[in-house]
VEXDREN-2710 file (C-alpha; in Angstrom, 1 decimal):
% VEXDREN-2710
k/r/px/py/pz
1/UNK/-11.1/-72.3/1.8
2/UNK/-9.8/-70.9/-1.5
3/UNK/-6.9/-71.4/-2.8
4/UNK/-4.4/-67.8/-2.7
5/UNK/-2.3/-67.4/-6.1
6/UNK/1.2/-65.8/-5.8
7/UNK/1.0/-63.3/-7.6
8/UNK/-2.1/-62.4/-6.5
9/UNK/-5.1/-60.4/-9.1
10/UNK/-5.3/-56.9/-8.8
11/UNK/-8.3/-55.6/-7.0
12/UNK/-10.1/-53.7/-10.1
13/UNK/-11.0/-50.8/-7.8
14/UNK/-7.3/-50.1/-7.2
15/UNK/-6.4/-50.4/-10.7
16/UNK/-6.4/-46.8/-12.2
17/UNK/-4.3/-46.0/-9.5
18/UNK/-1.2/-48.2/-10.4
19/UNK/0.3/-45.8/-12.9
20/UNK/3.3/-43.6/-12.3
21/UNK/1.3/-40.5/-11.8
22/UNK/-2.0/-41.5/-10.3
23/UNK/-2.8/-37.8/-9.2
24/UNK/-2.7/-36.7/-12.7
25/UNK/-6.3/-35.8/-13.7
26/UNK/-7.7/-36.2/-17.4
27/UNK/-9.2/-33.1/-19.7
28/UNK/-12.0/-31.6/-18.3
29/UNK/-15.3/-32.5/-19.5
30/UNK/-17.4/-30.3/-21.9
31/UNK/-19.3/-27.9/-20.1
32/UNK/-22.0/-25.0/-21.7
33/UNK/-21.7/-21.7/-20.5
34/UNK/-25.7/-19.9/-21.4
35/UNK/-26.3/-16.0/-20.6
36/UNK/-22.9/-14.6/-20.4
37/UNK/-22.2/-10.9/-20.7
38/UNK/-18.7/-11.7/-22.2
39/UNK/-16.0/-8.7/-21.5
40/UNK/-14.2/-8.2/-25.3
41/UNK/-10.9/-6.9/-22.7
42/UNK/-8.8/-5.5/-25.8
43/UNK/-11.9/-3.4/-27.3
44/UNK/-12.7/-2.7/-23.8
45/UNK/-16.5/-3.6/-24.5
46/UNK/-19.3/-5.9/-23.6
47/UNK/-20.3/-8.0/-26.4
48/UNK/-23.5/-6.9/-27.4
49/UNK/-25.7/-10.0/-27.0
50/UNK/-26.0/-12.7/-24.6
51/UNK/-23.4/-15.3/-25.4
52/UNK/-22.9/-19.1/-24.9
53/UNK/-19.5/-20.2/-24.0
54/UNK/-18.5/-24.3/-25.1
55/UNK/-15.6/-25.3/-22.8
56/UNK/-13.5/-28.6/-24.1
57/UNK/-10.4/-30.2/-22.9
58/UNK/-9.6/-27.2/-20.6
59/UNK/-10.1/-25.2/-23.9
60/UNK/-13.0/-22.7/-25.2
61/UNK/-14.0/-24.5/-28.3
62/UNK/-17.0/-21.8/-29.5
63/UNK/-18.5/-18.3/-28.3
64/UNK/-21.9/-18.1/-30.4
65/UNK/-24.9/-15.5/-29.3
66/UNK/-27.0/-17.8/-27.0
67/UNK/-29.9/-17.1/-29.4
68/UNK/-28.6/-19.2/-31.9
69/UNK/-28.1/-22.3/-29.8
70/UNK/-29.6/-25.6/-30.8
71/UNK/-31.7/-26.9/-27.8
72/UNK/-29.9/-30.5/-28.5
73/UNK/-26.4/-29.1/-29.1
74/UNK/-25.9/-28.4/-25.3
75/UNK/-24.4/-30.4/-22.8
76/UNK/-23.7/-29.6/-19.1
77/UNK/-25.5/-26.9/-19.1
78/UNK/-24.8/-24.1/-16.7
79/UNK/-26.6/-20.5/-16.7
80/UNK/-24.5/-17.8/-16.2
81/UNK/-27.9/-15.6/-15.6
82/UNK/-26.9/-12.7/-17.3
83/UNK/-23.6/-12.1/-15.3
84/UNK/-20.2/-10.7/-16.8
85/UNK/-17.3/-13.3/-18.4
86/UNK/-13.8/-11.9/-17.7
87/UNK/-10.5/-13.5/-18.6
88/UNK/-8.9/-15.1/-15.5
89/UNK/-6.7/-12.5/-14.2
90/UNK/-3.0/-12.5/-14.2
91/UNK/-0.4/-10.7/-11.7
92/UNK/3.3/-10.7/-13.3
93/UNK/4.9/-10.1/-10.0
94/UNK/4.4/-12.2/-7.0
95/UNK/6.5/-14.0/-4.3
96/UNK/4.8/-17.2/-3.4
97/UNK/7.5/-18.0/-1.0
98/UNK/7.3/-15.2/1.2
99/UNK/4.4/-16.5/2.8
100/UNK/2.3/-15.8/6.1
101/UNK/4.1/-17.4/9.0
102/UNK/6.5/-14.9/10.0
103/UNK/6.5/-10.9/11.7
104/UNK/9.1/-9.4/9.7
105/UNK/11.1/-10.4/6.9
106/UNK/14.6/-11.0/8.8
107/UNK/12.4/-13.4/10.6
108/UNK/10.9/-15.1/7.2
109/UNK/14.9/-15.3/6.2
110/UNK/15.1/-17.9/8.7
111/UNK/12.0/-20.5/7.4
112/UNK/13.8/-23.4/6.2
113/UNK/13.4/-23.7/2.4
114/UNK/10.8/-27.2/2.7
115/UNK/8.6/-25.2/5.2
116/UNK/8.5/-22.1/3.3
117/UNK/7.5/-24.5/-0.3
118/UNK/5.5/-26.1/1.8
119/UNK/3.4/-22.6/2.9
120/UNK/3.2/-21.6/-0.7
121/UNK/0.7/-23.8/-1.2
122/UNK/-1.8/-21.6/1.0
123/UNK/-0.5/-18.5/-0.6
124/UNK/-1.2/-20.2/-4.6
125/UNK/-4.7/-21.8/-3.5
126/UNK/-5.6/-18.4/-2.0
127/UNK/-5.0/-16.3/-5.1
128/UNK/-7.1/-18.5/-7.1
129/UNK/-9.9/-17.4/-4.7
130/UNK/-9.4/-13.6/-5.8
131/UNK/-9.5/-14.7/-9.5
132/UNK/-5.6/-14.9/-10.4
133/UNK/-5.3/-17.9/-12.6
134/UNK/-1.6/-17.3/-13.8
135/UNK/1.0/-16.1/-11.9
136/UNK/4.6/-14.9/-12.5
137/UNK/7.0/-15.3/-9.7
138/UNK/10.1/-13.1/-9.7
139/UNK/12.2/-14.8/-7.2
140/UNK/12.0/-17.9/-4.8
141/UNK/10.0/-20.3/-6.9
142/UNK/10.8/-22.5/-8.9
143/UNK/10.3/-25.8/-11.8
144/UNK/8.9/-28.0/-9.3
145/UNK/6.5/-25.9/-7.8
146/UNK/5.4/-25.1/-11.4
147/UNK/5.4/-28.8/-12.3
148/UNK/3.4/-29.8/-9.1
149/UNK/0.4/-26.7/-10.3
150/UNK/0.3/-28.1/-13.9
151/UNK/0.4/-31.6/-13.0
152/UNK/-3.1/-30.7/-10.2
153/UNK/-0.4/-32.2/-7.4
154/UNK/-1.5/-28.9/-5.8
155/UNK/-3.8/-26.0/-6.4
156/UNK/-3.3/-23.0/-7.9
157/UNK/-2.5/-20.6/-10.5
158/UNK/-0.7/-21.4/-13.5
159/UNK/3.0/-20.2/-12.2
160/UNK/5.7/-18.4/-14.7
161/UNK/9.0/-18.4/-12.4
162/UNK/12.7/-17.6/-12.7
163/UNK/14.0/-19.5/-10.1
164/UNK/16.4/-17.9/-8.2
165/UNK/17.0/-14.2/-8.8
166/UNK/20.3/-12.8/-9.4
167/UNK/22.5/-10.1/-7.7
168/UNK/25.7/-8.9/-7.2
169/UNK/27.2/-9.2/-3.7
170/UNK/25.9/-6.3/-1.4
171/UNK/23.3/-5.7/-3.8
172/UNK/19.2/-6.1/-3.6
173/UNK/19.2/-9.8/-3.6
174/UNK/22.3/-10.1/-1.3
175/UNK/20.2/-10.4/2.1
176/UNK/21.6/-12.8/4.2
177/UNK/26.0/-12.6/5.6
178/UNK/28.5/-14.6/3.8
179/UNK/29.7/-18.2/5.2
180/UNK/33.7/-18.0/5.0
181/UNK/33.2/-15.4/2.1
182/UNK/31.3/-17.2/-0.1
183/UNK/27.7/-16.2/-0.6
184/UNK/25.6/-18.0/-2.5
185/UNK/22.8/-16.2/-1.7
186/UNK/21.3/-18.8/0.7
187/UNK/22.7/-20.1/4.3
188/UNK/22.5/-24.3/4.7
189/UNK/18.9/-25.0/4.0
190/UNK/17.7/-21.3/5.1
191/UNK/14.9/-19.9/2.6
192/UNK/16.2/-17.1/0.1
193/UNK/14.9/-16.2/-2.9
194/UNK/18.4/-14.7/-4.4
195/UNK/21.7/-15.8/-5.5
196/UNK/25.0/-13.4/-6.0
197/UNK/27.8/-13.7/-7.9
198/UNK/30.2/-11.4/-9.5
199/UNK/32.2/-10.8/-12.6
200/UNK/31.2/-12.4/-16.1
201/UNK/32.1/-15.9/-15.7
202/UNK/30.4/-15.3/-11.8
203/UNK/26.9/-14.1/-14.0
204/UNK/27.5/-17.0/-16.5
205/UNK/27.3/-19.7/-14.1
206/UNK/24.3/-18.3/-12.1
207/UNK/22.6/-18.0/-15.3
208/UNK/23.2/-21.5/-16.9
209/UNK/22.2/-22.6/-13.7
210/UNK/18.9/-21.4/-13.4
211/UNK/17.8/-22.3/-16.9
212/UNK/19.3/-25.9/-16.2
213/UNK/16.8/-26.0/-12.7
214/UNK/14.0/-24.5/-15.6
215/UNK/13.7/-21.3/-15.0
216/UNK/11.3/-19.8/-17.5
217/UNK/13.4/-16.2/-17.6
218/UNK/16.2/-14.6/-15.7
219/UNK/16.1/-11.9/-13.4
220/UNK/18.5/-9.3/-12.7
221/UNK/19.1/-7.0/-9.9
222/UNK/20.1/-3.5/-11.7
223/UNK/19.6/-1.2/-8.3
224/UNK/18.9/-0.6/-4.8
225/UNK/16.0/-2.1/-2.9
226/UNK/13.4/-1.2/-0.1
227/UNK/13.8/-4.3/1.7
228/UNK/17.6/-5.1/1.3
229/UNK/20.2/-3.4/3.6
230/UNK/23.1/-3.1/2.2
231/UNK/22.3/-1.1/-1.1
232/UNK/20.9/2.6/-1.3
233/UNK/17.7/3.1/-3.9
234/UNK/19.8/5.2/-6.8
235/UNK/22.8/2.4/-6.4
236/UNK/23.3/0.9/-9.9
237/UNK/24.2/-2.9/-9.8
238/UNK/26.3/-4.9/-12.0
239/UNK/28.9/-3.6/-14.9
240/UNK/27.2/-3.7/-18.2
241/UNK/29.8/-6.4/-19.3
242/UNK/28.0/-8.4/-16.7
243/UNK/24.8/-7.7/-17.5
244/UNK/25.2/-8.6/-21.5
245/UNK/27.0/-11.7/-20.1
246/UNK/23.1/-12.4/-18.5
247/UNK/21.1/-11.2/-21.0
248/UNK/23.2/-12.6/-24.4
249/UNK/23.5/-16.3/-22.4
250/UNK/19.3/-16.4/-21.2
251/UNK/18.7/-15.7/-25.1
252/UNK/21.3/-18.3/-26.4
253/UNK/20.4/-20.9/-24.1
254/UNK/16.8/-20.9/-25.5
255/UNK/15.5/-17.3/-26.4
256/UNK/15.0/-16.3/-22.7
257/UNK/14.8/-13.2/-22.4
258/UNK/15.3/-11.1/-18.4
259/UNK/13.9/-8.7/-16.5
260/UNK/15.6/-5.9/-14.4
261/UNK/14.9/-4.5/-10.5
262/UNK/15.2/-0.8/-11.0
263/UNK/13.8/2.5/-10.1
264/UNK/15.3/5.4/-11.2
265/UNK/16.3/6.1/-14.6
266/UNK/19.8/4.9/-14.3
267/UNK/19.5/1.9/-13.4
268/UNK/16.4/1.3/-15.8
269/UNK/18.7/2.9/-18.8
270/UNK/21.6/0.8/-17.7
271/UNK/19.7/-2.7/-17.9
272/UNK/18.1/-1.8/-21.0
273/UNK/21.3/-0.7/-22.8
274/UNK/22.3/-4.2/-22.2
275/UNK/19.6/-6.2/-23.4
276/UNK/17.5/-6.2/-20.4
277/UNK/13.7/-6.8/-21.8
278/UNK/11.8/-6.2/-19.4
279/UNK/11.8/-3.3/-16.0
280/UNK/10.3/-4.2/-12.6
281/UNK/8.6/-1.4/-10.6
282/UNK/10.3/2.0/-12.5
283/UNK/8.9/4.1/-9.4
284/UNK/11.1/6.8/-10.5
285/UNK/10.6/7.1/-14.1
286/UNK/11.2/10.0/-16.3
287/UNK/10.0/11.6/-18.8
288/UNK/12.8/10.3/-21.6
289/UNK/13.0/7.1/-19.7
290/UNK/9.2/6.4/-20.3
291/UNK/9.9/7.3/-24.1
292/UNK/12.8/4.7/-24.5
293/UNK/10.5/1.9/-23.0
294/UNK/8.0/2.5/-25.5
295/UNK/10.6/2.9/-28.6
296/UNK/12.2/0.0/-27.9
297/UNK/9.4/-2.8/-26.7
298/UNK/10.3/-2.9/-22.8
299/UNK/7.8/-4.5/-20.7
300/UNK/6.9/-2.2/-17.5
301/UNK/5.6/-4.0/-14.7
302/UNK/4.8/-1.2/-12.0
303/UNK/3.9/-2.8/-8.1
304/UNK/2.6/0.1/-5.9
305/UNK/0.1/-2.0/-3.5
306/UNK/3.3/-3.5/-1.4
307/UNK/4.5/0.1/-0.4
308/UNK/1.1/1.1/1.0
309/UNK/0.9/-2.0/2.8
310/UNK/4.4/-1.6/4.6
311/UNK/3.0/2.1/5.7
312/UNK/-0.3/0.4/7.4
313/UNK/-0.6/-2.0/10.6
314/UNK/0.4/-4.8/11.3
315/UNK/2.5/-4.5/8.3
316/UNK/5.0/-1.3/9.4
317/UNK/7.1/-3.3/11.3
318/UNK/8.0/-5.8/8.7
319/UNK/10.6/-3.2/7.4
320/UNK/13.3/-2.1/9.5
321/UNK/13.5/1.4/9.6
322/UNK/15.8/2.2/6.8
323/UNK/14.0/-0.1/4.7
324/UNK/10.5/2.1/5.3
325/UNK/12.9/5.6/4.6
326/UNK/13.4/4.0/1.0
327/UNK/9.8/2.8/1.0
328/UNK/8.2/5.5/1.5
329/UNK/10.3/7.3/-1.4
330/UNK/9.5/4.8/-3.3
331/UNK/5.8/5.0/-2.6
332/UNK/5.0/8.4/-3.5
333/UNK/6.7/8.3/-6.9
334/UNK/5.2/5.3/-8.1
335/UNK/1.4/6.7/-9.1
336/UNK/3.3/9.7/-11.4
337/UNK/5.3/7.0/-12.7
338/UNK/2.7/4.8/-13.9
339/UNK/0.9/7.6/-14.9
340/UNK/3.9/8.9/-17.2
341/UNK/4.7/5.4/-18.6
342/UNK/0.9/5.1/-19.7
343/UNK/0.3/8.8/-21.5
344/UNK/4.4/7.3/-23.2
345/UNK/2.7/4.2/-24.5
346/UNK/4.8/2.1/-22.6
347/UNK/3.5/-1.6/-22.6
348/UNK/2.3/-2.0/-19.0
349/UNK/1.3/-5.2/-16.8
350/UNK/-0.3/-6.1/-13.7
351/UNK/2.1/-6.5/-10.6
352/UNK/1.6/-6.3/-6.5
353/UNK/5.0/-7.8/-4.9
354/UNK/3.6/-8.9/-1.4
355/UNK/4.9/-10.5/1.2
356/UNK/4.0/-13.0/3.8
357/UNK/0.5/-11.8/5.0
358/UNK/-0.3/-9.4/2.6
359/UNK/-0.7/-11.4/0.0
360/UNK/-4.4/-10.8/1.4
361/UNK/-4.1/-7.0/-0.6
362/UNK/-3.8/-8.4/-3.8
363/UNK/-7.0/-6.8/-5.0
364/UNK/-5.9/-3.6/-3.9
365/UNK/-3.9/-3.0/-7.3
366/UNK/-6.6/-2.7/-9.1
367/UNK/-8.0/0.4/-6.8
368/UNK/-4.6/2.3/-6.6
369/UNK/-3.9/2.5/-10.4
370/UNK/-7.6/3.3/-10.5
371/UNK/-6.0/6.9/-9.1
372/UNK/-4.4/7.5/-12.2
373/UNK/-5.8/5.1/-15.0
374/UNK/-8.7/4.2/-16.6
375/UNK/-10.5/0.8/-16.2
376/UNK/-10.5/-0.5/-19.1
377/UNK/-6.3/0.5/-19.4
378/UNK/-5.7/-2.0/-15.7
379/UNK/-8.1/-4.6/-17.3
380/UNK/-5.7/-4.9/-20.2
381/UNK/-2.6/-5.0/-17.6
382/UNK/-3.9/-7.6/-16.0
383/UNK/-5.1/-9.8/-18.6
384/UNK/-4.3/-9.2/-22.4
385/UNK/-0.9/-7.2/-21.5
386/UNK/0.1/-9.9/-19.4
387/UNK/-0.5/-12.8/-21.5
388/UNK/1.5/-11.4/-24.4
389/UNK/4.6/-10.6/-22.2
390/UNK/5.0/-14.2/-21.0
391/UNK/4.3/-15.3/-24.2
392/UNK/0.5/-16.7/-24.2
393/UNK/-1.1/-14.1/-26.4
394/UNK/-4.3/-15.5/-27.8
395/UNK/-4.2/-18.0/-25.1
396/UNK/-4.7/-16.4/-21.6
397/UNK/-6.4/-12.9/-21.0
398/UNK/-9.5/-13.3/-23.7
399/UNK/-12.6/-14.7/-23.8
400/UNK/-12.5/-16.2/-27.0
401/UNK/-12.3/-19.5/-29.3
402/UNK/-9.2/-21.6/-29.0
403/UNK/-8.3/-19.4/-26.0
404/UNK/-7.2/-21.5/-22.7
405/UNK/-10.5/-21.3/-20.7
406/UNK/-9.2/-19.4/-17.6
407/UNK/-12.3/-17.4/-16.6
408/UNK/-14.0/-15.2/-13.8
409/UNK/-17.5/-14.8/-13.9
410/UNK/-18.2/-11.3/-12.1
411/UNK/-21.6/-9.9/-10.3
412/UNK/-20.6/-6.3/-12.2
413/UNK/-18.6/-5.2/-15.0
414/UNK/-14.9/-4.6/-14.3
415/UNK/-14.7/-1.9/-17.2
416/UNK/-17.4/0.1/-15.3
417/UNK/-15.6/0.5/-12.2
418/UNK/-12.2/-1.4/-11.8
419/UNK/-12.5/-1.1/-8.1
420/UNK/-14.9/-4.4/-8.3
421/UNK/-12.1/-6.4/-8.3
422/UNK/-10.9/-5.4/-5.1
423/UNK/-14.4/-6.7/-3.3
424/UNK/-13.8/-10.2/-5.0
425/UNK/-16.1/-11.6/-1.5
426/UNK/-18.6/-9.5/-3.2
427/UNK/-18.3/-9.5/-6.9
428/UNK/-16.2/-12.6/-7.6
429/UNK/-18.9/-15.7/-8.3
430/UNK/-16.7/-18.3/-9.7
431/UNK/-13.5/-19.0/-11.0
432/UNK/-12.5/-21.6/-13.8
433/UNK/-9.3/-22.9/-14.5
434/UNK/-8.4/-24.6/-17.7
435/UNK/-12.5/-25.7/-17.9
436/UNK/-12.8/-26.8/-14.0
437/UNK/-14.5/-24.9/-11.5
438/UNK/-12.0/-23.9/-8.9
439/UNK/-13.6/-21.7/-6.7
440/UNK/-16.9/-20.3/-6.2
441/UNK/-20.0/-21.6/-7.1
442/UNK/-21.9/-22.3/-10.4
443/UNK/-25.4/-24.7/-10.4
444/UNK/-24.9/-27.3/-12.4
445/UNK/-21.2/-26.8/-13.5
446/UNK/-19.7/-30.9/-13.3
447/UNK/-17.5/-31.6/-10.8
END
């Protein structure tokens, strides 16, 4: 019998896993990407020639014309077989935590906060499947979520997040009753995705804490809501003191900038007066509104697929029935809206807002702004637009060297007929994430 040692050898197999973070993965290997059509997204073009595409350490290290490439100077190779190269697509408004689960969203305000986390795991792995490869969530996630997708603990988009938003009491994010008259937004360990608070030293504190729990920028409830019941859809929230209290403390505390809730052109003018960057949905836009966004920078980021969806089984009983009165005003502004911001040169991005279940229409974006706007004009939203207003530009939304490589190889071109994008079980072939194959198919691509 041998002799047993105290303390004993590690078994080698075991070894690599006694590290602090064993499910952290290293870069990904270097793959060759032969007979791409690659999509130029900001010249709205196809590149004229066949190209091959040299992934590195999650990067794109080389785009030459596949012509040119040395027999011996490829490695992993994988034909694309003539098939289109898009940047991986990116929507700047999503709510991973309102996920499938629950009927109607006073039920969802019920899910306790683990179990809701917890769900958003199906929601994030599913929109990889449809081609989104970043996502920017505007209230309910959070660092750790973030942290968990970066470090492959879970799968999923790359997630841009704010953390909890902010609101003043009875206003869009103030959803669930007060406990002893102090309402923090959230009830015990019931899920919310806002916080309120009132005055300026109120709007301080919710601030500073967001950005301590890392949000990545702050968002502000400027007017009414479709799905909150205690506000009206022309209500304008917060005093401008309070809102320059937000906006002056996200950029001192580290050049954060927020974003606004609003419709109609009060409440839009009212957060940008105060240093609001940044408008979500603007159903109601004007004329002189649209011209103020484009004079002064302001990032638009329309959502017109959720209001459909709320009109449509099994979805029109999410909303109780005030909520689909301001829904459906809501609804049929929001093409002429768009519409206006885009002929006002307003920088525009890609957004849905879905809840629970229908996160399923995320595609559908794509064919509603194809109403109104051109293909090549969404493509830009939802890729070279985006990147550039959460502060990746060069990085995500091209196809190009030193670029991130987030990438959708497509059956058809996108700047053909945007509409593609809505059949991804048709059209979609593959996605790749950072220079891993994460969904779909590609012969030969290393595992």
């Amino acid at each position: 019998m041998s002799k047993t040692t105290y303390p004993p050898t590690y078994n080698p197999h075991v070894v690599p896993s006694l590290v602090p973070k064993p499910w952290l993965r290293p870069p990904s290997t270097k793959v060759t990407l032969v007979n791409c059509k690659i999509i130029d997204v900001v010249k709205g073009k196809v590149l004229p020639e066949l190209q091959t595409v040299k992934l590195e350490g999650g990067k794109i290290v080389s785009i030459i014309p596949s012509s040119e490439v040395e027999e011996n100077d490829r490695n992993n190779i994988v034909d694309i077989d003539g098939h289109y190269l898009c940047p991986g697509l990116i929507d700047c408004h999503v709510h991973i935590i309102h996920t499938p689960g629950e009927p109607t969203i006073a039920q969802m305000r019920q899910v306790p906060r683990e179990l809701a986390a917890l769900r958003s795991t199906f929601v994030l792995r599913t929109m990889l499947t449809r081609g989104f490869t970043t996502v920017r969530d505007l209230g309910g996630a959070n660092k750790l979520i973030a942290n968990a997708l970066e470090e492959g603990v879970i799968s999923g988009p790359r997630l841009i997040q704010c953390g909890y938003v902010i609101s003043q009491t009875g206003g869009h994010g103030d959803s669930l009753p007060s406990i002893s008259g102090a309402n923090e937004g959230c009830c015990g360990h019931v899920y919310s995705s806002g916080r309120t608070c009132d005055g300026v030293p109120g709007v301080l504190k919710a601030v500073r804490e967001e950005i301590k729990a890392g949000a990545d920028f702050i968002k502000l409830m400027i007017g009414g809501g479709v799905a909150s019941p205690y506000d009206s859809i022309e209500s304008i929230q917060f005093t401008p003191e309070e809102v320059r209290a937000a906006t002056y403390t996200a950029w001192n505390s580290g050049r954060l900038t927020c974003t606004a809730h609003a419709y109609t052109p009060e409440a839009i003018r009212h957060a940008v007066d105060n240093g609001v960057k940044g408008i979500e949905h603007g159903n109601c836009l004007d004329e002189d509104t649209a011209k103020l966004l484009s004079e002064k920078g302001i990032w638009l980021t329309p959502t017109l697929a959720t209001y459909g969806a709320f009109t449509r089984p099994p979805f029109d009983k999410v909303l109780p029935p005030s909520g689909m009165e301001k829904n459906k005003y809501v609804m049929t502004k929001g093409l002429e809206s768009l519409k206006l911001a885009h002929e006002a040169g307003v920088q525009i991005c890609f957004g849905t807002d879905l809840l629970n279940s229908m996160h399923a229409l995320q595609t559908e974006e794509f064919s509603i702004r194809s109403i109104v706007l051109p293909s090549d004009v969404i493509l830009r939203q939802a890729t070279v637009n985006a990147a550039k207003m959460l502060g990746y530009e060069g990085q995500l939304g091209v196809v190009k060297a030193d670029a991130i490589a987030d990438l959708v190889v497509l059956s058809k071109n996108p700047l053909d007929d945007i509409t593609i994008l809505d059949r991804p079980e048709e059209n979609l072939l593959a996605v790749i994430k950072e220079g891993r194959l994460v969904s779909g198919s590609l012969e030969g691509f290393p595992a």
